[in-house]
C-alpha positions as CSV (number, residue, x, y, z in Angstrom):
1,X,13.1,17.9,-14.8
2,X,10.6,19.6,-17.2
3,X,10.3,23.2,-14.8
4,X,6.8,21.5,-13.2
5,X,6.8,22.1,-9.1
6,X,8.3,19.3,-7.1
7,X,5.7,17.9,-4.7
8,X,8.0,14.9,-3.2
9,X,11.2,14.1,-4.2
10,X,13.7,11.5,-2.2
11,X,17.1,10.4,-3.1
12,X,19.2,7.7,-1.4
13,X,22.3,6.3,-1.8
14,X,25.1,3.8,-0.2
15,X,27.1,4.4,3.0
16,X,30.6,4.7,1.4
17,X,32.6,5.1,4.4
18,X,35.7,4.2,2.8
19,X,37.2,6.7,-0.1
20,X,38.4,4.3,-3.0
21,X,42.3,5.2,-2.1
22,X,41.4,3.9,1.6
23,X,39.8,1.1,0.2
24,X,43.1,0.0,-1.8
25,X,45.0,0.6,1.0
26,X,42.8,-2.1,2.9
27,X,43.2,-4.5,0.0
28,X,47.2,-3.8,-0.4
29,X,48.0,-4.2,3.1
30,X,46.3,-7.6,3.9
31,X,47.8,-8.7,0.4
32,X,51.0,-7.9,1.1
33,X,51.0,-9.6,4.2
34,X,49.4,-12.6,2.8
35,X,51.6,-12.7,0.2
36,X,54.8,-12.0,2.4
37,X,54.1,-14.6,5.0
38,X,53.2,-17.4,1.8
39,X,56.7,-16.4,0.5
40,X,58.4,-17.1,3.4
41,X,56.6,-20.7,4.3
42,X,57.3,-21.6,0.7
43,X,60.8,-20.8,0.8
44,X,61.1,-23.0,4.3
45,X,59.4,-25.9,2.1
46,X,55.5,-25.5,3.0
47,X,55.0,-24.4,-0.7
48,X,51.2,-26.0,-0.5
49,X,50.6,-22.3,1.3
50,X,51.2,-20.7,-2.0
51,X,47.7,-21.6,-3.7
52,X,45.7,-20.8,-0.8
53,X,47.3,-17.3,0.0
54,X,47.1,-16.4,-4.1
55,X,43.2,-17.5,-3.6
56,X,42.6,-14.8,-1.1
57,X,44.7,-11.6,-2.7
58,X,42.0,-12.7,-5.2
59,X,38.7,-12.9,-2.9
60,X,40.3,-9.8,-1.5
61,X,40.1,-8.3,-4.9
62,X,37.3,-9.6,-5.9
63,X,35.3,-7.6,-2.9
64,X,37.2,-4.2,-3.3
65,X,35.6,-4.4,-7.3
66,X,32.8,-5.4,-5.8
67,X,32.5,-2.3,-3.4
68,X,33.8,-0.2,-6.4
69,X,31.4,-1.1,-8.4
70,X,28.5,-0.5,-6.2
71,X,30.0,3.1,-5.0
72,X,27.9,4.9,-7.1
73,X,24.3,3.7,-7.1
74,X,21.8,5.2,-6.0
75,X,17.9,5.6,-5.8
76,X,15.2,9.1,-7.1
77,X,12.0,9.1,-6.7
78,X,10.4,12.5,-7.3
79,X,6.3,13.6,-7.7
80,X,6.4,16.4,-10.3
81,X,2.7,17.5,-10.9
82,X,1.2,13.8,-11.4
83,X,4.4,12.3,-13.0
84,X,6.0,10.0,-10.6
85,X,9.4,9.9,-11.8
86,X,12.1,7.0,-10.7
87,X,15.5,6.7,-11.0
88,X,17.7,3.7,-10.1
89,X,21.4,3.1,-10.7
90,X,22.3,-0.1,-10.0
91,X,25.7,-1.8,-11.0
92,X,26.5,1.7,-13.7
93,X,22.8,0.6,-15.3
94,X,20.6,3.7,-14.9
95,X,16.9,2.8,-15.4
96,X,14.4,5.2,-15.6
97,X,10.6,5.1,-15.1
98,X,7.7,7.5,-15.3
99,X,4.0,6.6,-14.0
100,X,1.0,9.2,-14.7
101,X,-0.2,9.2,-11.3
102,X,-3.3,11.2,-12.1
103,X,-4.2,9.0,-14.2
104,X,-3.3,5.4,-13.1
105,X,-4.0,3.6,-9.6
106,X,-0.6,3.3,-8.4
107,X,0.2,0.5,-5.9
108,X,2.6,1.0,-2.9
109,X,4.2,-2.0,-1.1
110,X,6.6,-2.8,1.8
111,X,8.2,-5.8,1.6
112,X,11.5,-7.1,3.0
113,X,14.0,-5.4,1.6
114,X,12.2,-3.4,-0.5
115,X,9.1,-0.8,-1.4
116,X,7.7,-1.9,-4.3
117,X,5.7,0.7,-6.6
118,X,3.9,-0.6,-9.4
119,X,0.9,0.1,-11.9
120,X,-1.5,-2.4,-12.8
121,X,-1.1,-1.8,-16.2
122,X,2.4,-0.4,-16.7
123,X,4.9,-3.4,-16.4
124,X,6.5,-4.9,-13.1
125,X,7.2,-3.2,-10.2
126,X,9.6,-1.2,-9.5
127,X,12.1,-1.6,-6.6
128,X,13.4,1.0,-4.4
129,X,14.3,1.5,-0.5
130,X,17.6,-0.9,-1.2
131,X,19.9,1.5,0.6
132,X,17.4,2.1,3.6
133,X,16.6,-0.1,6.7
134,X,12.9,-1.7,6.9
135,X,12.2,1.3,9.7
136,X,12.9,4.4,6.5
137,X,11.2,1.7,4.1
138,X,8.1,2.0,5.8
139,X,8.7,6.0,6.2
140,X,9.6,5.7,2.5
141,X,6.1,3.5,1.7
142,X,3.9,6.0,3.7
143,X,5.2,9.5,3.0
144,X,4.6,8.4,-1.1
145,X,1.5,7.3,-0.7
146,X,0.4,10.5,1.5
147,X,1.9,12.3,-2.0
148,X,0.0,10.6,-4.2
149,X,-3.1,10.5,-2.3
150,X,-2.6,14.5,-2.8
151,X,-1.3,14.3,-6.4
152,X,-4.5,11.8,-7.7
153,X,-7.0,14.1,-5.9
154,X,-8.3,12.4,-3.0
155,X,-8.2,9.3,-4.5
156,X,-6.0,6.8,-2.5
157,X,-3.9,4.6,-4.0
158,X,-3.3,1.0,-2.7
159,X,-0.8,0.6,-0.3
160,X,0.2,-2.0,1.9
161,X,2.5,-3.2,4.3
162,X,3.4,-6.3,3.4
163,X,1.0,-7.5,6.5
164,X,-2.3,-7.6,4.5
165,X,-3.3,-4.1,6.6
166,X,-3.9,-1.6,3.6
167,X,-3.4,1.7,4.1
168,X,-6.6,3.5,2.6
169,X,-6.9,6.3,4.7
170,X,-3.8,7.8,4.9
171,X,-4.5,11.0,3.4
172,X,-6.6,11.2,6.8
173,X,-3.7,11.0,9.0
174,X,-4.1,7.3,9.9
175,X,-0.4,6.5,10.1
């Protein structure tokens, strides 16, 4: 960002298998057939079909804006000199911290679902590791701690699992 070196840097986003042309097609071709078949049973006097069949074209709908939506979020964390910088897109939102981690005890956490980084004195934490499965979490939790352990001097910051096991030595190799 501001020409410093970059010690850490990872970046993580969805799995869109799908492109958004594909993904219309999937929505239009179980519409159509919905719709079709609801057409027909009305016209042979089960009209009660109609209702239902309009409610799922709009659940299907509803989850294609759904996936469009998310398409584009993402996850940044990056150590530049003893800046940790995060990035988060979520639902077209960007938010956008930076912690001093030279000069702040930063706190790393694995939790379900999440990694949470936080400073005692700078706000709530921070949630990243959405798009990653509890197994690249716990990568993700221990690979930014080993950074900032370097970044803060020695110092270790407080990390932990989520099991109450706290991972003070890491900068030792006790991963």
């Amino acid at each position: 960002m501001n020409g410093l070196q970059l010690d850490f840097e990872l970046s993580a986003k969805r799995n869109c298998a799908m492109s958004p042309a594909a993904m219309l097609w999937a929505l239009g071709v179980p519409a159509t057939f919905v719709a079709g078949v609801a057409l027909v049973l009305a016209a042979l006097g089960a009209w009660l079909v109609l209702p239902f069949a309009g409610l799922e074209i709009v659940l299907l709908a509803w989850a294609y804006h759904e996936n469009a939506v998310r398409a584009l979020d993402y996850e940044s964390i990056g150590l530049r000199g003893a800046e940790l910088h995060v990035e988060v897109m979520e639902r077209g939102v960007l938010r956008r911290w930076v912690l001093n981690a030279g000069l702040s005890r930063i706190h790393v956490e694995l939790a379900p679902g999440y990694v949470s980084i936080g400073s005692g004195h700078a706000g709530p934490a921070i949630r990243v590791g959405r798009h990653r499965d509890q197994c690249d979490r716990r990568r993700l939790a221990h690979a930014l701690a080993r950074a900032l352990v370097r970044v803060s001097g020695g110092r270790s910051p407080s990390a932990s699992d989520g099991t109450g096991f706290t991972l003070q030595g890491i900068s030792h190799g006790m991963v």
